[in-house]
N, C-alpha and C positions, 0 to 999 in steps of 0.2 A: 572464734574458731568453732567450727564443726563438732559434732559429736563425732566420736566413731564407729566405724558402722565396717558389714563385711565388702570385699569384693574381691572380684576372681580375674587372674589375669587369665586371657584367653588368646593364645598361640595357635594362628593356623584352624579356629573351630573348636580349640580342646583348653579345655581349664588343663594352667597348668600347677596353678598357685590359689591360693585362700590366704588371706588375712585381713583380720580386722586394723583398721586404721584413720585416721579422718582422711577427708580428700586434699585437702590443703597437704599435710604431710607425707602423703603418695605424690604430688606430683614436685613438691619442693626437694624430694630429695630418690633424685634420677639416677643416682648410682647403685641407689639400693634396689630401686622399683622398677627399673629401664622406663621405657615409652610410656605415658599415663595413656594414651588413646588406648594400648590394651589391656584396660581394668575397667571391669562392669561391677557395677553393683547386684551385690546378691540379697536375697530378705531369710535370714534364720527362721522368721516365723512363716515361710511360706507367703508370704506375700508377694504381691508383683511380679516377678519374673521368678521366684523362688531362691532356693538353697541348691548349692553344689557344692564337691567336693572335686579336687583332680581326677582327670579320667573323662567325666563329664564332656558333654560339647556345648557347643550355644551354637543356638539358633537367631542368629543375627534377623533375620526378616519378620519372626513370630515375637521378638526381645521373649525367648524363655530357655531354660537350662534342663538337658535330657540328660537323665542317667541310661549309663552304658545298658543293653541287657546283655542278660549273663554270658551268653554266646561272644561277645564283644572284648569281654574282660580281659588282660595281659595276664597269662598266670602267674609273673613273675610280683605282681602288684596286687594282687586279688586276696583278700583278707579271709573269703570261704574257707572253710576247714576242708581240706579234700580225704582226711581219714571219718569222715560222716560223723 
């Protein structure tokens, strides 16, 4: 078995999920994970296509992971302190 590693499920363009887990046990167990064809792998260390969080998109044709800019952000999800 696999080590385990991150990946991100991506709905529609948009991470909607993060977790770490081997691939074998993302796609063995489909009631937890739904469809495996939507989980990419991410690299914590920046490698490869990089790290993401929810909110994020992918960019399926470049394989790399864009954070939102700030203009972008759901205020309802958005972790900035808006009292400055």
């Amino acid at each position: 078995m696999s080590q385990p590693t991150t990946f991100a499920k991506v709905e529609n363009g948009i991470v909607t999920r993060v977790n770490v887990v081997t691939w074998e046990f993302l796609v063995a167990n489909p009631e937890r994970y739904g469809d495996s064809d939507l989980w990419v792998e991410c690299y914590q260390d920046g490698s490869g296509r990089g790290y993401c969080s929810p909110g994020w998109s992918y960019d399926a044709v470049n394989d790399v992971f864009v954070e939102p800019q700030e203009d972008e952000l759901d205020p309802r999800t958005s972790e900035r302190d808006e009292n400055g």
